[in-house]
N, C-alpha and C positions, 0 to 999 in steps of 0.2 A: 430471439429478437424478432420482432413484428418488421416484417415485411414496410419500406415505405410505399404511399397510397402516389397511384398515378395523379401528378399535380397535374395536369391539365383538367383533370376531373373536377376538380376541386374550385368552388365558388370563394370567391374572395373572403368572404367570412371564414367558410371552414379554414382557408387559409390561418388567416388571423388570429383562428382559436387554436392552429396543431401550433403557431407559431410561439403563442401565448405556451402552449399547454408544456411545450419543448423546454422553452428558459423557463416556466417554473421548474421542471425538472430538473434542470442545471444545477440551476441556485439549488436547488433541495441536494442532490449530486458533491457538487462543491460544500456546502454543509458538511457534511457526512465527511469528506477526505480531510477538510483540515481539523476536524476534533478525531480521528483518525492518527494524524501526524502527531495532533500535540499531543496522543497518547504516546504514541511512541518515543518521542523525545523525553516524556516522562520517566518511560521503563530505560529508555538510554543512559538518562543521568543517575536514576537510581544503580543500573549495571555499574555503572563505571564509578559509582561513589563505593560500591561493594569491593569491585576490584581494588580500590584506593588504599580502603581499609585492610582488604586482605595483604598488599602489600608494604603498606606500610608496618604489618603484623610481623612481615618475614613470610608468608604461605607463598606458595608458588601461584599463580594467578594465570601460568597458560600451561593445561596440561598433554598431557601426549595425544589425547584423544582431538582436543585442540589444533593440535599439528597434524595431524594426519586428515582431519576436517580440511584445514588448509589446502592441504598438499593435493586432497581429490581437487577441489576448488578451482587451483592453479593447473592443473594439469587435465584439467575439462571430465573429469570423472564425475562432479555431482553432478544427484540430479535435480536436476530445473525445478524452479517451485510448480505448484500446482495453479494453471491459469484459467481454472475453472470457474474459480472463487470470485 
């Protein structure tokens, strides 16, 4: 991340342009997170339409591997996503 620029330095224009330059980037920012979400809400309903189906098949829908996923989860053994990204 860039370093911010000593604002006393700065003439009221440069102002006005990091100010500019900042909420575009926001907006372009926020852009990006909510087609993001609606991706995921997509893969969410598809997951759970899948589970729906395999349920209502009779298939078992949470398997062991599933619970033990869990069980690190709850008991603070996973680990952390990667907050690199």
């Amino acid at each position: 991340m860039d370093t911010f620029p000593d604002l006393g330095s700065l003439s009221d224009q440069e102002l006005k342009d990091l100010i500019q330059q900042l909420t575009e980037e926001e907006v372009e920012v926020s852009y990006r997170r909510r087609l993001l979400h609606g991706k995921i809400d997509i893969l969410r309903a598809e997951l759970v339409n899948r589970l729906r189906k395999k349920h209502d098949q009779g298939e078992d829908v949470i398997s062991g591997a599933d619970v033990d996923r869990l069980t690190e989860i709850l008991t603070g053994r996973a680990e952390k996503p990667d907050q690199s990204a």
